[in-house]
Every structure is written in C-alpha cells, then in structure tokens.
gemmi code that builds the backbone of each chain (N, CA, C; Angstrom):
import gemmi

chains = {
    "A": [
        ("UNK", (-114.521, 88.949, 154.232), (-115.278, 90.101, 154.624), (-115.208, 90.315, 156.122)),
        ("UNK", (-116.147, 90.877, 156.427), (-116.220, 91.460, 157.904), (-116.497, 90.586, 158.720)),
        ("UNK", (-116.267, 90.023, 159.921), (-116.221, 88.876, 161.178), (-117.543, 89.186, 162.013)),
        ("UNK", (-118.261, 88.483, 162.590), (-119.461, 88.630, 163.358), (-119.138, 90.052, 163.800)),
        ("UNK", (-120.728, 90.490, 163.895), (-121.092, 92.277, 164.518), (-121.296, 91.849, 165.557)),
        ("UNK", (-121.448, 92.645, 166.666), (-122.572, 92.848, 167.621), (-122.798, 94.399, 167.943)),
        ("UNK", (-124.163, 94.488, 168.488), (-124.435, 95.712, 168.702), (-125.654, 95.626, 169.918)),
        ("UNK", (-125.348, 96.871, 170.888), (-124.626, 97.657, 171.161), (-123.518, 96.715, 171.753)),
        ("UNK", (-122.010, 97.844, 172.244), (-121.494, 96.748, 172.455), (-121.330, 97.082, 174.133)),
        ("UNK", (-121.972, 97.576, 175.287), (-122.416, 97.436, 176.493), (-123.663, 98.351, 176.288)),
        ("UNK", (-124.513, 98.037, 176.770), (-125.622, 97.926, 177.152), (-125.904, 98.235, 179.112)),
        ("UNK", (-126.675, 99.412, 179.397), (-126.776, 99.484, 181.026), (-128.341, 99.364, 181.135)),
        ("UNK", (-128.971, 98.659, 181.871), (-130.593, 98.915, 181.625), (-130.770, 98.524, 183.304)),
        ("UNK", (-131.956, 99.377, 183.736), (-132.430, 99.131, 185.013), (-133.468, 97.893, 184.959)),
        ("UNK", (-133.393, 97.528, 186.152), (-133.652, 96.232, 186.468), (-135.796, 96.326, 185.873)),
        ("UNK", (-136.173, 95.542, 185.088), (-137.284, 95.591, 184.754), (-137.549, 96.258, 183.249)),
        ("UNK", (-136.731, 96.332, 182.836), (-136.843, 97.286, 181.880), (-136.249, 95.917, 180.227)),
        ("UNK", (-136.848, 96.624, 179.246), (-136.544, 95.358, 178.170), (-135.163, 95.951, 177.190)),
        ("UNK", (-134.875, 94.389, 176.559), (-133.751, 94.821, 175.927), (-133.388, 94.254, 174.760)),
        ("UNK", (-132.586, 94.971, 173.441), (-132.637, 94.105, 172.513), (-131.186, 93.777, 171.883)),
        ("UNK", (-130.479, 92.949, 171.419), (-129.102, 92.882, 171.438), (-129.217, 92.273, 169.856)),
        ("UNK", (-128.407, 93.027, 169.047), (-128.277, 92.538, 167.634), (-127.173, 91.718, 167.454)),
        ("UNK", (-126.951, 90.746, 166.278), (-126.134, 90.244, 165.704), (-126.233, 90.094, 164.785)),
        ("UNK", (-124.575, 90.683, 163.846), (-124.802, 90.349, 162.509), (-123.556, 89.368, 161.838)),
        ("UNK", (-124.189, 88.353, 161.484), (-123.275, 87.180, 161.173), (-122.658, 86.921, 159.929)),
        ("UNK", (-121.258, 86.596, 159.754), (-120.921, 86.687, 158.543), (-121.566, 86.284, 157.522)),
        ("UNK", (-121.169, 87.288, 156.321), (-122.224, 86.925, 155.209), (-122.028, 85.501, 154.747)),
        ("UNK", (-123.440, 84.636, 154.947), (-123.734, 83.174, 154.036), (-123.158, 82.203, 154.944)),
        ("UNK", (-123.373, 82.998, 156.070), (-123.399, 81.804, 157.519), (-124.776, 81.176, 157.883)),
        ("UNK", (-125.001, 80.018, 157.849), (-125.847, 79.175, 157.866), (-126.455, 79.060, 158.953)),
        ("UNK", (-125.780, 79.001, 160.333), (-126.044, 78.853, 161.802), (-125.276, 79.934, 162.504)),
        ("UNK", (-126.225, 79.856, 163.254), (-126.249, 81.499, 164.593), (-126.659, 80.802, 165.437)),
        ("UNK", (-125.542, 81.080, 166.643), (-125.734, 81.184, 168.321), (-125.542, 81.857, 168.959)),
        ("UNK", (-125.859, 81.868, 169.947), (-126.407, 82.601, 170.966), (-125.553, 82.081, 172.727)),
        ("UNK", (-124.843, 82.786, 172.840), (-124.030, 82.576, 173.898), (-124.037, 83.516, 175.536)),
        ("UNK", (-124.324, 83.258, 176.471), (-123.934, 84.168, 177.930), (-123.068, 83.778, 178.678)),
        ("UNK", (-121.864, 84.564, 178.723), (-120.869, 83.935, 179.472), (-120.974, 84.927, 180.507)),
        ("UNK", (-120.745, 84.642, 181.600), (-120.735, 85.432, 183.135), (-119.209, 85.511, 183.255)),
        ("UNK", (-119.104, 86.288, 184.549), (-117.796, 86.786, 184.979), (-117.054, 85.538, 184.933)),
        ("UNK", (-115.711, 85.130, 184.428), (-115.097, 84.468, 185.038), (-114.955, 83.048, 184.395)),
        ("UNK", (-116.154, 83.052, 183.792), (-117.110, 81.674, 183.409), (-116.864, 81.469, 181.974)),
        ("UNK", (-116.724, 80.100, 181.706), (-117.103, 79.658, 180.068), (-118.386, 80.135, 179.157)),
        ("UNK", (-118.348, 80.468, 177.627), (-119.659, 80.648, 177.457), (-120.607, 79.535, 177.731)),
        ("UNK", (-122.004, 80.059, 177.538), (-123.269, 79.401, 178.205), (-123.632, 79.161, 176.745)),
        ("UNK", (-124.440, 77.934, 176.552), (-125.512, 77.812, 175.613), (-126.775, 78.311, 175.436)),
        ("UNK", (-126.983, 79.465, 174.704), (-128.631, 79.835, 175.028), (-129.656, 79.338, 173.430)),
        ("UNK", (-128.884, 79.140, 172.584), (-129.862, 79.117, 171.329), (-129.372, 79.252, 170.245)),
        ("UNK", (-129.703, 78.172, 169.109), (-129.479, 78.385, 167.643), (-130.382, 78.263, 166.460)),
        ("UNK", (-130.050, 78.782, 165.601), (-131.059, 78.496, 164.668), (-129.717, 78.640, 163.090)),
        ("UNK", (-130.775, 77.581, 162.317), (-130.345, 77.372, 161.263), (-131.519, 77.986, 160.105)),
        ("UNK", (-130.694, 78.720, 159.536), (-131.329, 79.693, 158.615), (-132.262, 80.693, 159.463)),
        ("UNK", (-133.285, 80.971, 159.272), (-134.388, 81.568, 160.126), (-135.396, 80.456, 160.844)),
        ("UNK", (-134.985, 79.099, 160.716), (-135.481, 78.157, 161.824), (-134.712, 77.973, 163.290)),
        ("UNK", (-134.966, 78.538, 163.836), (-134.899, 78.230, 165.605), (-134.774, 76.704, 165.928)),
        ("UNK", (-133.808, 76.267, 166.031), (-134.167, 74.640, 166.044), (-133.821, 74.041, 167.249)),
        ("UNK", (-133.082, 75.142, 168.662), (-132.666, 74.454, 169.454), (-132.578, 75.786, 170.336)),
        ("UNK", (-133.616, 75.926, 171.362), (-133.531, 77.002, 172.163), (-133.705, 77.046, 174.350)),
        ("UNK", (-132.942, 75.292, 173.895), (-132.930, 74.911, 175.328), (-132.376, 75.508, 176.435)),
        ("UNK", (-131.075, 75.927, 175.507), (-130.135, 77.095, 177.043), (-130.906, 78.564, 177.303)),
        ("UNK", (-131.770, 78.791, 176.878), (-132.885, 80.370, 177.269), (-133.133, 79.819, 179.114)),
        ("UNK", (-132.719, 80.668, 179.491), (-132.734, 80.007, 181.056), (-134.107, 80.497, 181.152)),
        ("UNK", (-135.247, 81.865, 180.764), (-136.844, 81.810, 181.233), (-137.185, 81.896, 180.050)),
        ("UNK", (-138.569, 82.317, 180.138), (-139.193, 82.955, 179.243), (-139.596, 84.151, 178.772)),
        ("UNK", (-138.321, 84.872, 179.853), (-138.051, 86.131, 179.533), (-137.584, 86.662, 178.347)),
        ("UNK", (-136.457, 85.535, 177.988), (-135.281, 85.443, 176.568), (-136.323, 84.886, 175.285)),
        ("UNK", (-135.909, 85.698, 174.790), (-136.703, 85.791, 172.978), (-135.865, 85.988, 172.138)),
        ("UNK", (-135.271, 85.069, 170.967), (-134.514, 85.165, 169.892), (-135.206, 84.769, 168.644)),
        ("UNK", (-134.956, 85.650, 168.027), (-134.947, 85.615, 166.094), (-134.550, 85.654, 165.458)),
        ("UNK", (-134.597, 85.004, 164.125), (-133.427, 85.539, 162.787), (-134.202, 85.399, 161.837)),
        ("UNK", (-135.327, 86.563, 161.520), (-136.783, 86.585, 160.535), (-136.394, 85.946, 158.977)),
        ("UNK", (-134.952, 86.353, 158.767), (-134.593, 86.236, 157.004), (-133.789, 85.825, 156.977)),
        ("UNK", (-133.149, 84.870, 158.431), (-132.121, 83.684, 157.971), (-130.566, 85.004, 158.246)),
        ("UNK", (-130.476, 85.965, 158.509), (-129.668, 86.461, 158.536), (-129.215, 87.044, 159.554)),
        ("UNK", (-129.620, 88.452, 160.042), (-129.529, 89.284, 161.516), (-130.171, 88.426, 162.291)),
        ("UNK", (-129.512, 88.353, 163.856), (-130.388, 88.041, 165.015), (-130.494, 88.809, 166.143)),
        ("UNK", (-131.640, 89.008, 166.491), (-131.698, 89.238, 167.499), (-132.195, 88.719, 168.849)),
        ("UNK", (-131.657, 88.814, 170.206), (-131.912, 88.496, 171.247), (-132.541, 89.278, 172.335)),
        ("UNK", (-133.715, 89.370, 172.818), (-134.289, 89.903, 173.712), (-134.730, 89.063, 175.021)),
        ("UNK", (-134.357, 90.333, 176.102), (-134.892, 90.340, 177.606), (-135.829, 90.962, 177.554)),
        ("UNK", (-136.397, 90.192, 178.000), (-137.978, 91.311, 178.954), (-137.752, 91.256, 180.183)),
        ("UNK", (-138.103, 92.586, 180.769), (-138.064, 92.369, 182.366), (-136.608, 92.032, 182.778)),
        ("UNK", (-135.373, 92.866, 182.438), (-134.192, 92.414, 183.006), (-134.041, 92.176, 184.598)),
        ("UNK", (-133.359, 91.631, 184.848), (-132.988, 90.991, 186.308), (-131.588, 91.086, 186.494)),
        ("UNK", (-130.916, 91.527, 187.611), (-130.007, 91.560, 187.949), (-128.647, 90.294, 187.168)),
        ("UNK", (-129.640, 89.269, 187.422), (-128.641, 87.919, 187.440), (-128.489, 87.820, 185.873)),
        ("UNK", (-129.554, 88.522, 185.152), (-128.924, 88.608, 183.125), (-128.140, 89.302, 183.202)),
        ("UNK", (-127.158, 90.241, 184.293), (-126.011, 90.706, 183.723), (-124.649, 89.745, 183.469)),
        ("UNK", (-124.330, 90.075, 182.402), (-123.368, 88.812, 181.285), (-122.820, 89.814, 179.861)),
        ("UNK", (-122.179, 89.241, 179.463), (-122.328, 89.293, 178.559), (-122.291, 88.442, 177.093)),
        ("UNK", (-122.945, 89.370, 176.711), (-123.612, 88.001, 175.396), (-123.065, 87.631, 174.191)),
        ("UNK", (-122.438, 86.813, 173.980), (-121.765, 86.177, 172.802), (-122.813, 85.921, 171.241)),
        ("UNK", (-122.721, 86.295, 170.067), (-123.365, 85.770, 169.035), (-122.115, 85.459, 168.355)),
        ("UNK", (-122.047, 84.026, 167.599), (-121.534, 83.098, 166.573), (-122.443, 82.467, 166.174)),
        ("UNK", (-121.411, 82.747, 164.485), (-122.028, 81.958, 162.994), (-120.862, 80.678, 162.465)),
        ("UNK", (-121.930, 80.232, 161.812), (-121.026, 79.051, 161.274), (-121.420, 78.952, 159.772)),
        ("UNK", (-120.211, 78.321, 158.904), (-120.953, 77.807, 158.065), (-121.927, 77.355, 157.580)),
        ("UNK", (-121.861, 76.054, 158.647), (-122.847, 75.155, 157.817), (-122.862, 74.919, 159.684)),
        ("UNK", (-124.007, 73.729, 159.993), (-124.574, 73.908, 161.503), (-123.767, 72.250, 162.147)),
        ("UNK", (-123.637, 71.387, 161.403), (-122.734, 70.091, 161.521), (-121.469, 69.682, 160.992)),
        ("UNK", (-121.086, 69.069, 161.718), (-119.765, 68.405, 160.923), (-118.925, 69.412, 161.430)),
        ("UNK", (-117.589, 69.853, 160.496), (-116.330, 70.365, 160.452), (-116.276, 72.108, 160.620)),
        ("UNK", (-117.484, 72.628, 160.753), (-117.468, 73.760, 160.608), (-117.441, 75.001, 161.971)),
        ("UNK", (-116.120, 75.721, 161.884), (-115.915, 76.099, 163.254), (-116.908, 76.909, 163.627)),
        ("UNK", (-116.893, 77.607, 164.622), (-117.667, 78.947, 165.296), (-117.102, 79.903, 165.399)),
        ("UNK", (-117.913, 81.205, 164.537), (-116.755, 82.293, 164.987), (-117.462, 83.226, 165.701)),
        ("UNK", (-117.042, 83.771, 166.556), (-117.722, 84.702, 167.682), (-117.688, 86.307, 167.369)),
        ("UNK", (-118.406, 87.232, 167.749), (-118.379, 88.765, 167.910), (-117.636, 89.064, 169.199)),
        ("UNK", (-117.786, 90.375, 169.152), (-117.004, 91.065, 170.405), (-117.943, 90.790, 171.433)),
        ("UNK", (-119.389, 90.553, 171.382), (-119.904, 90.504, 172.751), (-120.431, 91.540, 172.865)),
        ("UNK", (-121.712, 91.694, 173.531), (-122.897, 92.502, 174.118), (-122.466, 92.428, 175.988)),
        ("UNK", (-121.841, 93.530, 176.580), (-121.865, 93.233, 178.308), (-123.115, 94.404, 178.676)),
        ("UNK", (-124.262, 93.247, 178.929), (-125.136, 93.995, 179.634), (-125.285, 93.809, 181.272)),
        ("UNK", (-125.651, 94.732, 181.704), (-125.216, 95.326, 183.074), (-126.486, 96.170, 183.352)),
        ("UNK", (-127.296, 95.203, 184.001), (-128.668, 95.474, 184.518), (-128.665, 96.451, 186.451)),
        ("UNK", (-128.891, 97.392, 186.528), (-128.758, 98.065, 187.683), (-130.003, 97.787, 188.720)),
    ],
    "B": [
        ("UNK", (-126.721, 65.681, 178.676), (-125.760, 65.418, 177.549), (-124.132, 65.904, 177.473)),
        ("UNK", (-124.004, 66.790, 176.961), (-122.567, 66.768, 177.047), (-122.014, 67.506, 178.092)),
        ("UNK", (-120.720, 66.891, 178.788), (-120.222, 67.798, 179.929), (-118.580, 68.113, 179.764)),
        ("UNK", (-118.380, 68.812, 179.770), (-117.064, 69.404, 179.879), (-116.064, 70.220, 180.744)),
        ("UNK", (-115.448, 69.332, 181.258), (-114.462, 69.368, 182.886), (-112.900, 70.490, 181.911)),
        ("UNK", (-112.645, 70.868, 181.913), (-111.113, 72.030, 182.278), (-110.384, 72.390, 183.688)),
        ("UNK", (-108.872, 71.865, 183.364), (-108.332, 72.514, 184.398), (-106.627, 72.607, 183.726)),
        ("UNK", (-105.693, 73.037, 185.012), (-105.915, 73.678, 185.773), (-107.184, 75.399, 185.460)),
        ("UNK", (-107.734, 75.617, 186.315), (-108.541, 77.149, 186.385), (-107.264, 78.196, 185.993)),
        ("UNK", (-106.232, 78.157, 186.578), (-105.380, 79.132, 186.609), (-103.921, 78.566, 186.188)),
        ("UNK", (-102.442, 79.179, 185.441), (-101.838, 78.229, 185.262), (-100.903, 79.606, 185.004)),
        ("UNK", (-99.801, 79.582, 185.954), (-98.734, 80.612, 185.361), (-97.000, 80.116, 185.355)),
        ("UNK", (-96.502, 80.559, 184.083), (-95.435, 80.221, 183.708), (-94.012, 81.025, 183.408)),
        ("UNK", (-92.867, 80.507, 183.365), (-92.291, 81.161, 182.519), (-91.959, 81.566, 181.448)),
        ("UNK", (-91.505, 82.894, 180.623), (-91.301, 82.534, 179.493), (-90.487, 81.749, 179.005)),
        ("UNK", (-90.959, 81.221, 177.899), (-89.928, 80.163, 177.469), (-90.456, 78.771, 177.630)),
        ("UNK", (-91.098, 78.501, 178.485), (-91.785, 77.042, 179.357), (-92.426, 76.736, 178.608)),
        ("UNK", (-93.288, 75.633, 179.096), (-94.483, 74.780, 177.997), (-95.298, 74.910, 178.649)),
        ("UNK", (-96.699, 75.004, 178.202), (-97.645, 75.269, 179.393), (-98.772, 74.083, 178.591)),
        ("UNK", (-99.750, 73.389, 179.716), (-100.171, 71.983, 178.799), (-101.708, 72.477, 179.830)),
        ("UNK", (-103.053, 72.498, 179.067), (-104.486, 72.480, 179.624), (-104.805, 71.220, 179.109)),
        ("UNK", (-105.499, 70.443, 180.270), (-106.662, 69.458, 179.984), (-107.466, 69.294, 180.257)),
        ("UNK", (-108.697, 69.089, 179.386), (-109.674, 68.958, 179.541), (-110.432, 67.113, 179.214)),
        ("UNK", (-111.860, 67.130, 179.254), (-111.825, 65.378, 179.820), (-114.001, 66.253, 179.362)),
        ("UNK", (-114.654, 64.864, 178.576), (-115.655, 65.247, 177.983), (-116.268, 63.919, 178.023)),
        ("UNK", (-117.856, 63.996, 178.059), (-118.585, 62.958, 178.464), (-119.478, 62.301, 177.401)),
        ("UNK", (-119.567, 62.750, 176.648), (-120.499, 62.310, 175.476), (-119.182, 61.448, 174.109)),
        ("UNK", (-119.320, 60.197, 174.716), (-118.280, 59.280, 173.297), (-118.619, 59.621, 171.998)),
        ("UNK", (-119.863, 60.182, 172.531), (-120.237, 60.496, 170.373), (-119.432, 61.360, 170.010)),
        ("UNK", (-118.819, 62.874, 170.759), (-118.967, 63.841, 170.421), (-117.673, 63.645, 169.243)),
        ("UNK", (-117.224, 64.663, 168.133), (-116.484, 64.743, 167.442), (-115.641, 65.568, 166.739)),
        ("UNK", (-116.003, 66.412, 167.781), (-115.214, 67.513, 167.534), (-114.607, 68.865, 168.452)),
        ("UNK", (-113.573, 69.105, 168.636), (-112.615, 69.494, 170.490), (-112.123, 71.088, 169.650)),
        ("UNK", (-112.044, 72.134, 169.642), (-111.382, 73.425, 169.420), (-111.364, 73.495, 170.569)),
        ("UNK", (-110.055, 74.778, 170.485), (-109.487, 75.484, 171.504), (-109.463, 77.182, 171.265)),
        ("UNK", (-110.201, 77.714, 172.452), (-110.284, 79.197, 171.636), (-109.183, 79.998, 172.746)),
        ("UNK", (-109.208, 80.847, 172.418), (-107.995, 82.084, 173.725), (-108.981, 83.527, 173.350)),
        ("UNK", (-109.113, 83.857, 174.884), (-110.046, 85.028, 174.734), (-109.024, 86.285, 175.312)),
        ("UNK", (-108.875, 86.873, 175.436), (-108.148, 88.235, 175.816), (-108.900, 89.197, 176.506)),
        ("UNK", (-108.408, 89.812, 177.619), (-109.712, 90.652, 178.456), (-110.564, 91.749, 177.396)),
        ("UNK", (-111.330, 91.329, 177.524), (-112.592, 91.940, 176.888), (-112.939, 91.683, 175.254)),
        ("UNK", (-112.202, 90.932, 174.947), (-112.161, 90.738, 173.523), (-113.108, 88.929, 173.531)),
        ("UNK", (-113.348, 88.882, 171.918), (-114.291, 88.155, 171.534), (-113.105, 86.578, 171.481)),
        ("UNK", (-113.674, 85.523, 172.145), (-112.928, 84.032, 171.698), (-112.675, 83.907, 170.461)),
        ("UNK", (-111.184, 83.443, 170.335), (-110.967, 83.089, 169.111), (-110.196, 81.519, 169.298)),
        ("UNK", (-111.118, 80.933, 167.880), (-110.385, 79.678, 167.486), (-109.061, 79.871, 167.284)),
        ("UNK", (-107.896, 78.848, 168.091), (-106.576, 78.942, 167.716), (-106.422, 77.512, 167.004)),
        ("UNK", (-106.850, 76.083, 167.690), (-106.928, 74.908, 166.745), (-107.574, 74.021, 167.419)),
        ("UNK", (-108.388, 73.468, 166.207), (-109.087, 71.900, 166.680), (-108.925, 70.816, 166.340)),
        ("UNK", (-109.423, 69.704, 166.645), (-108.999, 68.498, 166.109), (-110.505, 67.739, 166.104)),
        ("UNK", (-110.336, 66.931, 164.994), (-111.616, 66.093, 165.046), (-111.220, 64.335, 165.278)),
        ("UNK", (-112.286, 63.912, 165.629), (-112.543, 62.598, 166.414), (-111.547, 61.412, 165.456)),
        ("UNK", (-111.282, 61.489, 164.442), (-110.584, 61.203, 163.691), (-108.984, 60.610, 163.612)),
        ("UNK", (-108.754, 61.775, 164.233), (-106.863, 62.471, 164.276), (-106.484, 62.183, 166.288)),
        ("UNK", (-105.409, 61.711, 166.193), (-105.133, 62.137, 167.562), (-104.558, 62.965, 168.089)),
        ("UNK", (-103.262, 63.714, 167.380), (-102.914, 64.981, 167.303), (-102.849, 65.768, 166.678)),
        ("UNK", (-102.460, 66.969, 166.585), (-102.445, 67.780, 165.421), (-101.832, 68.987, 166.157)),
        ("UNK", (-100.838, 69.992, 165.159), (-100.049, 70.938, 165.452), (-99.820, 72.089, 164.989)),
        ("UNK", (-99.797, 73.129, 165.474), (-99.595, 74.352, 164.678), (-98.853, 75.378, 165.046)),
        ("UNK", (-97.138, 75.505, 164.821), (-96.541, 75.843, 165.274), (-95.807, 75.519, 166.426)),
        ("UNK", (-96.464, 76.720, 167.026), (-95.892, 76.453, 169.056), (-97.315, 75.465, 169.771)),
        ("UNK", (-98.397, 75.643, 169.000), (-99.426, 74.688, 169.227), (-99.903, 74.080, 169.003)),
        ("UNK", (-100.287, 72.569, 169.898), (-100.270, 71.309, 169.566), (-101.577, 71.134, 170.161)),
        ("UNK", (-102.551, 70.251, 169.817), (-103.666, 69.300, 170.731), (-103.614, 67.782, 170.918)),
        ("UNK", (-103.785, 67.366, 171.584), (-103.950, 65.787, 171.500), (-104.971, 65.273, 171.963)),
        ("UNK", (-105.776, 64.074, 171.482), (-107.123, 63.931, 171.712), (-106.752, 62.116, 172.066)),
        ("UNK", (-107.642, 61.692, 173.265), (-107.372, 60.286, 173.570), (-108.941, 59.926, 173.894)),
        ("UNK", (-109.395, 59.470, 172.349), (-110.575, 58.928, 172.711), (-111.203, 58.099, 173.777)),
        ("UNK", (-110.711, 56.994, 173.793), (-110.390, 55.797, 174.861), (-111.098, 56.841, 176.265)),
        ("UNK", (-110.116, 57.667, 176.592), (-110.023, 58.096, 177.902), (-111.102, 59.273, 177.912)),
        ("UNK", (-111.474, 59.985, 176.855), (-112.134, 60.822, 176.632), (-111.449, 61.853, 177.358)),
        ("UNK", (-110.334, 62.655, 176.879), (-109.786, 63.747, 177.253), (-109.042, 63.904, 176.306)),
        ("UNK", (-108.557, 65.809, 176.301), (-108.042, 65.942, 175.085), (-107.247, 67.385, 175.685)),
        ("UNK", (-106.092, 67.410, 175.070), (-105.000, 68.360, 175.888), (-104.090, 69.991, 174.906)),
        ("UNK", (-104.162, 70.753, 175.333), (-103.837, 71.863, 175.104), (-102.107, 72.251, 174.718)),
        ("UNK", (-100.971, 72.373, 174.166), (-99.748, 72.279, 174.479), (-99.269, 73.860, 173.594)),
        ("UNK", (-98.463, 74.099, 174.647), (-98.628, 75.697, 174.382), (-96.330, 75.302, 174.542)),
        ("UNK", (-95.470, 75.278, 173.750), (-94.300, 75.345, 173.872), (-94.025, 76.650, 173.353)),
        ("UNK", (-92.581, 77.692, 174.621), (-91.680, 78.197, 174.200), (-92.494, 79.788, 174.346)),
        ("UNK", (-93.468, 79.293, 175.440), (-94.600, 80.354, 176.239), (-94.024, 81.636, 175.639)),
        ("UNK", (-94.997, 82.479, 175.501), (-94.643, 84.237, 175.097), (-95.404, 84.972, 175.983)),
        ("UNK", (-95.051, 86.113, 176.273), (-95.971, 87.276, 176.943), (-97.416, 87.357, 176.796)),
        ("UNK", (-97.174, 87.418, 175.381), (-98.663, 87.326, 174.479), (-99.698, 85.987, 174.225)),
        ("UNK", (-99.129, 85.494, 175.016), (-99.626, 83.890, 175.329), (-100.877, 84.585, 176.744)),
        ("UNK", (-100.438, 85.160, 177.363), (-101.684, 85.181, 178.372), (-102.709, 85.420, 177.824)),
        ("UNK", (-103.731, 84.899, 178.474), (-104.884, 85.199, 178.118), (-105.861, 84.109, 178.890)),
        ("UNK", (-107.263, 84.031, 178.525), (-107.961, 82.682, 179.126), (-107.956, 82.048, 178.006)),
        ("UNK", (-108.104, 80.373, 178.225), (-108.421, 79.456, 176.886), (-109.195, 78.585, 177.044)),
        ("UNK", (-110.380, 78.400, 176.440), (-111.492, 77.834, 176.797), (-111.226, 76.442, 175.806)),
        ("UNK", (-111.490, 75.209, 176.574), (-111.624, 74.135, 175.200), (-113.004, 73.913, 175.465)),
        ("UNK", (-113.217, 72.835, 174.209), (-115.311, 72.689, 173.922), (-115.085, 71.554, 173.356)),
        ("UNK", (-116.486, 70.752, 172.859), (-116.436, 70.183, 172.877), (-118.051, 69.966, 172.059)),
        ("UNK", (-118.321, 69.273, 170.668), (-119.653, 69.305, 169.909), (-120.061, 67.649, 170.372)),
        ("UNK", (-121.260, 67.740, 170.687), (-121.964, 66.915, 171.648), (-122.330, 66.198, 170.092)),
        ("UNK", (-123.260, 64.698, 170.430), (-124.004, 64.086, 169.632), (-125.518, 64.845, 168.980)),
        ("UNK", (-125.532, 64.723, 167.853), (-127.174, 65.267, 167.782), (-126.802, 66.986, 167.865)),
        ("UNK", (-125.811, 67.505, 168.566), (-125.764, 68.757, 168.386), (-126.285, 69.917, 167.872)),
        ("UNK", (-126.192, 69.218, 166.339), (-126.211, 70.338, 165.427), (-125.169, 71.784, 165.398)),
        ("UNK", (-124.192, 71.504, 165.623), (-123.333, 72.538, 165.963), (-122.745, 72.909, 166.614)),
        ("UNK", (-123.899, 73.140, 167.649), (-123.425, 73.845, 169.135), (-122.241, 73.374, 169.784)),
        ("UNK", (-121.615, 74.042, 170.945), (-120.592, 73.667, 171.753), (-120.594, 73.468, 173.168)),
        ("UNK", (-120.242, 72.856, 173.428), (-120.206, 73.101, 175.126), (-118.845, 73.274, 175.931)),
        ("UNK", (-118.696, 74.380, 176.947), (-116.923, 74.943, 176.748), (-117.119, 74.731, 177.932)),
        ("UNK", (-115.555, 74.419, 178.125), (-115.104, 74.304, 179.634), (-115.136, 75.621, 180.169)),
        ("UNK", (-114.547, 75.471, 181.750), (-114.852, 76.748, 182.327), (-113.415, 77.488, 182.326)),
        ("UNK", (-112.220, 77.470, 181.595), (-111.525, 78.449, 181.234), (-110.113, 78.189, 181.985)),
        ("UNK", (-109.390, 78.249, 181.701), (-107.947, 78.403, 182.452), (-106.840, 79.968, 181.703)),
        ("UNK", (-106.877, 80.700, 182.772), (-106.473, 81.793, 182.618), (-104.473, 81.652, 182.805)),
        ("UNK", (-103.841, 81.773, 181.727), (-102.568, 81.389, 181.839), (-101.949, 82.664, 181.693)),
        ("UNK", (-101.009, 82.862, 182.550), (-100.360, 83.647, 182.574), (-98.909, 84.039, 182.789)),
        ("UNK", (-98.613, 84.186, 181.248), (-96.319, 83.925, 180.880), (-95.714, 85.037, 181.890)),
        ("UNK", (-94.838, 85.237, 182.282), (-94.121, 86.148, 183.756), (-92.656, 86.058, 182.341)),
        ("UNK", (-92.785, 87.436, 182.096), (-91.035, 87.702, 181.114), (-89.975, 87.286, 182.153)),
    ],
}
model = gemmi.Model(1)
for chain_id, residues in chains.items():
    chain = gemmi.Chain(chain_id)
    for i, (resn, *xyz) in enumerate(residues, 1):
        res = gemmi.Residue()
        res.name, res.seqid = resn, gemmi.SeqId(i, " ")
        for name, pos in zip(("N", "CA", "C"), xyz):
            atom = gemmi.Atom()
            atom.name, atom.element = name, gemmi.Element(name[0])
            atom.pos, atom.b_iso = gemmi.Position(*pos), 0.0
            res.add_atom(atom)
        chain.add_residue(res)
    model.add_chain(chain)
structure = gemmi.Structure()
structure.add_model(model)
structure.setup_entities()
C-alpha cells in the first residue's frame, strides 16, 4: 500500500504562533517516530510511541512539543509558540513492530519555516 | 547512550570509482546499523542493513561491513553512478531502544560523469 504521509508538506508560521503537523503511517505499523532534522544535519530524535502509548518522548527539546497517536494510528506533532530555532524539518516513521529486525520507513517530511 | 560519529562529511568521486563511508558507534549493545540515501528534498530511504550477527552483507553495487570488536561499520558503494549522489546517513539502534535510531551526521557524495 501507500508509504508514510505527511501533511502539510511546508508549513510557514510566524514566530509565536502554534502548529500542527500530521502523520500517517503505514497501515498496521506498530511504532511511530518522530524525527527533526535541521539544515545539513542528521535526523534528530524527538519521540515514539507504540500503538497509542507514548513510551519514549526524550528528544522533545521543550515543552513546547506535544505528540499523539489517540487510536494507535495517525500522529500528530505540535508546537506551541513557534521559535525561530523549530525551523527544520520534520520527519515521521513507522515500523512494524518497535524491536528487533524491523526497519524504519520515513515520509517526505514537514519543512517548517517559522518567520 | 548511543553516539554515532560519520565521516568523511563530504566525499566526491569519479564515475566508475568506489566510494567507502564510515561510521564508528558507542553503545556494544546496539544491534542493528542501516544505511539510508536521502536526495535533496526527498524523504531517507533504507538502501541496506546489517544486524549484529553478520559481518557483511551485499547488495549489488552495495556492500556494508560491520566490525564489532572495533565498533565501526562501513558503507561500500562500487562502480559509482551519477545517481549515486545524494547524502547517506548511517544509524545505529541503541540498547533498550525500542526501535529508535540514532544517525550520523551525513556524508554528501558526489559522482562527477
């Protein structure tokens, strides 16, 4: 079937202003992450969850960043209060299963670009 | 926990040449090394991995090799194409993980026809 969504796929928001970035992960993918890679840069770790449990949301650099996946399926990622320095753009990958042998497959990416 | 060193950053070749990335990872647990190639503006894609297991493994024009011992694990790109440029990130699944990855910071290679 169809390979990770993302949506929108750039995003411009003035600085202070909130934001919400979807992902939709292949169907009967088990684990969703959450990735920010900057210019230039490797992706970043921001957060995963297995099924609709959140089980590891150490790379959220504040407490600005808010992620969900209510029904184990869509996720979404929110900024509050964007800041210059969240401009990135944002990677979502699903996996099979969340251990062992199972690769990561990535979307096209969210480039948000905070003014 | 886990750290993951890549180089060369930049790496340009001829066509035809072999072009070789290594990378070098800190967590002995970890067990598992992919290699993705991203294309300007496009989403990373897995080209091949290897698990803690295997020491090499090959696919085609591309090869990985993994040296536990030393904890580094290497990229081999033979018989370079145009369509070979791109950036290629290797990673690396930490202990306890659960999944996640942790990627080097990228070497952007680039074949000259």
């Amino acid at each position: 079937g169809a390979g990770v969504s993302q949506s929108p796929r750039y995003k411009v928001a003035k600085r202070g202003q909130d934001v919400a970035l979807r992902c939709d992960p292949i169907s009967g993918h088990v684990s969703l992450f959450w990735y920010q890679q900057a210019l230039g840069q490797g992706p970043e770790f921001l957060t995963y969850f297995q099924n609709e449990a959140q089980l590891d949301k150490s790379g959220l650099p504040s407490d600005r960043f808010f992620a969900e996946r209510p029904e184990g399926s869509v996720s979404t990622l929110k900024i509050q209060r964007t800041q210059q320095e969240d401009s990135a753009v944002y990677l979502c990958a699903s996996s099979l299963v969340g251990t062992g042998n199972s690769p990561l497959h990535f979307g096209n990416g969210t480039r948000l670009t905070v003014t | 926990g886990e750290n993951v060193e890549q180089h060369p950053s930049t790496l340009s070749v001829q066509e035809g040449d072999s072009a070789v990335i290594k990378c070098t990872y800190s967590d002995s647990a970890s067990n598992y090394f992919p290699w993705y190639k991203q294309e300007l503006g496009k989403r990373p894609q897995l080209i091949i991995d290897i698990r803690s297991n295997v020491g090499e493994k090959k696919d085609q024009r591309i090869a990985v090799t993994l040296n536990k011992t030393a904890k580094h694990f290497s990229l081999h790109i033979t018989e370079t194409q145009p369509e070979d440029s791109a950036v290629y990130f290797c990673a690396a699944r930490g202990r306890g993980s659960q999944g996640n990855l942790i990627f080097g910071k990228g070497t952007k290679l680039s074949v000259k026809p």
